[in-house]
N, C-alpha and C positions, 0 to 999 in steps of 0.2 A: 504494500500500500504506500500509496505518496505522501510523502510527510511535508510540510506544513513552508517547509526551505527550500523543499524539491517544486513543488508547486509555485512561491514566487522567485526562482530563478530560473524557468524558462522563459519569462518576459524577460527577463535580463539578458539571458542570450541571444533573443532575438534583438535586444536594442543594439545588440555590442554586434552582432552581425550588420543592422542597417546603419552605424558608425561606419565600420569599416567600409561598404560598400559608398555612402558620401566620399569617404576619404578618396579614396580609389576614382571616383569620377572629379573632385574638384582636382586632382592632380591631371587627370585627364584632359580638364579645361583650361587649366594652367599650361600644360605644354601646347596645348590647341594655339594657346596665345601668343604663345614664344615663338612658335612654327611661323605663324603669319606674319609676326610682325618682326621677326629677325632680318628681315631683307634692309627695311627700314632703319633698323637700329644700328646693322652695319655701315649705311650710309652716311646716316645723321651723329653719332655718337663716336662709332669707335673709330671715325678719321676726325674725330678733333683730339685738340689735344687735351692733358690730361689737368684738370683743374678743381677744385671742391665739388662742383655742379656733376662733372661727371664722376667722380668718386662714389659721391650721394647716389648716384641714380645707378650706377654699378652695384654697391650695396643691395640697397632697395629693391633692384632687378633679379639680380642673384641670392640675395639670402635666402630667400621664400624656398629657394631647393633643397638645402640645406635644413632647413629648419622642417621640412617637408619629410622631407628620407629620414631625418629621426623619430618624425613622429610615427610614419608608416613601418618605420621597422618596430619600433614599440605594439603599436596598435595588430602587426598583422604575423607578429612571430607564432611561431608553428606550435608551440604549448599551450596555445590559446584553448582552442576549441579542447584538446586531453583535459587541462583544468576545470571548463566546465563540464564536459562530460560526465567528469568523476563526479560533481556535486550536484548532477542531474541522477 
């Protein structure tokens, strides 16, 4: 019989499944965006020269990948689902 933890932890895994799947499409529309507008950016940006303005926007540009691939290797490591299985 299903005990009282096992019953409200399979909404928990399904939230923790529709996380991951967000996660997985905003990255998606993140490179969608880089793809397109890279033509642009090599034009405009990376034949100027190198000054605060574009530091800032190198940052700002690049970080998000970064900050991105940690969070998806957190979110999507392969003990995931074993953990919850066990306390389903």
């Amino acid at each position: 019989m299903a005990t009282l933890s096992t019953v409200l932890d399979i909404p928990s895994a399904y939230q923790l499944q529709l996380v991951k799947y967000a996660n997985v499409a905003c990255l998606a529309i993140l490179v969608a965006d880089y793809a397109t507008t890279f033509e642009q950016e090599v034009n405009l940006v990376w034949k100027s020269r190198w000054g605060t303005v574009r530091v800032l926007y190198t940052l700002s540009r690049y970080a998000i990948f970064a900050a991105m691939a940690l969070f998806l290797a957190a979110i999507l490591e392969p003990d995931t689902p074993q953990r919850v299985c066990k306390t389903l």
